[in-house]
C-alpha positions as CSV (number, residue, x, y, z in Angstrom):
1,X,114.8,97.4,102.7
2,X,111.6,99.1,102.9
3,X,108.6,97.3,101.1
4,X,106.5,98.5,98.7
5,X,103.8,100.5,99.8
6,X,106.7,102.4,102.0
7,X,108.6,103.1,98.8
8,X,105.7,103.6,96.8
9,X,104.5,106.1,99.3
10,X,107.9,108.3,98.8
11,X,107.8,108.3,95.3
12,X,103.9,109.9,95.3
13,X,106.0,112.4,98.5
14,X,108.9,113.2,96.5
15,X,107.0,113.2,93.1
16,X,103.7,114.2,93.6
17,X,104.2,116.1,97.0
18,X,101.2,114.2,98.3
19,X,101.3,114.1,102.2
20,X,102.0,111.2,103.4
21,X,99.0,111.2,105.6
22,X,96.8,111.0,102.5
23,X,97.8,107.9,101.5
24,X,96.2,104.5,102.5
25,X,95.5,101.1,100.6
26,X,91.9,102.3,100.4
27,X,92.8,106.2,98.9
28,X,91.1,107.0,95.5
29,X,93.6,108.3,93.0
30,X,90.9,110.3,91.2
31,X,88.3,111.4,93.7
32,X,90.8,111.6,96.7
33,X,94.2,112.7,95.1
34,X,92.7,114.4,91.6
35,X,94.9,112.0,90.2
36,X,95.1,113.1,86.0
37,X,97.0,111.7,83.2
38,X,100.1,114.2,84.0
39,X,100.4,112.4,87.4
40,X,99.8,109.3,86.1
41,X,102.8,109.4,83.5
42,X,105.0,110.7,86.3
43,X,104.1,107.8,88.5
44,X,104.6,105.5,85.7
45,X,107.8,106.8,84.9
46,X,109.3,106.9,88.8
47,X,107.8,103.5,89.2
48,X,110.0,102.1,86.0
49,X,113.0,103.9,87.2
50,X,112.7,103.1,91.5
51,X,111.9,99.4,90.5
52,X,113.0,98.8,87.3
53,X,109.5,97.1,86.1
54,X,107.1,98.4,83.4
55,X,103.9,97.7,84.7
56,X,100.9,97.0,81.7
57,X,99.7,100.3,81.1
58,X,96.1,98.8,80.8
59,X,96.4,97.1,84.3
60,X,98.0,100.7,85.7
61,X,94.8,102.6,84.6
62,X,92.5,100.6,86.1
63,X,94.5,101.1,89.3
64,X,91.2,102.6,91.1
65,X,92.7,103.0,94.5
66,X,96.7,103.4,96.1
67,X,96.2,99.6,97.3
68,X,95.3,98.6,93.9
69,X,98.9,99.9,92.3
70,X,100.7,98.6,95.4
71,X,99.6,95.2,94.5
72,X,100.5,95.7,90.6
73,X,103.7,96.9,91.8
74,X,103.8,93.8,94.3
75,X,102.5,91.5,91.3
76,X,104.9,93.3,88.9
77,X,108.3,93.0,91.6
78,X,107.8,89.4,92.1
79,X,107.6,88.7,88.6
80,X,110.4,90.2,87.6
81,X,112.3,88.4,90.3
82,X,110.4,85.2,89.8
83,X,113.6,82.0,88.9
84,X,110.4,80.1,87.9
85,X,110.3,79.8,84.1
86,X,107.3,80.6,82.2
């Protein structure tokens, strides 16, 4: 299975049609990809539906950088698949 950032990077591909090339852990979704509330709801929404999680929407705007929503997504993934109680 391919892990997260790999997914994560075809969803912005397929979605967004952002090269893959443009995308790193340190890539600015603003200032590098004019990320704008249209591509954030699309993300949002392929990110539900690819991993079935419903990341806080607060915690996914302050996603500053693509590493910074791989690691919600990570966070996100493991809870959701988490046996521990809470």
């Amino acid at each position: 299975m391919a892990s997260i950032e790999q997914q994560l990077t075809a969803l912005f591909v397929e979605d967004l049609r952002i090269a893959p090339g443009q995308l790193s852990p340190d890539t600015h979704l603003v200032a590098d990809l004019a990320f704008d509330s249209l591509a954030f709801r699309i993300t949002m929404s392929s990110i539900e539906a690819r991993f079935g999680i419903t990341p806080p929407e607060r915690a996914a705007m302050a996603c500053m950088t693509f590493g910074e929503l791989t690691e919600l997504v990570t966070q996100c993934v493991a809870a959701k698949t988490d046996p521990t109680p809470r």
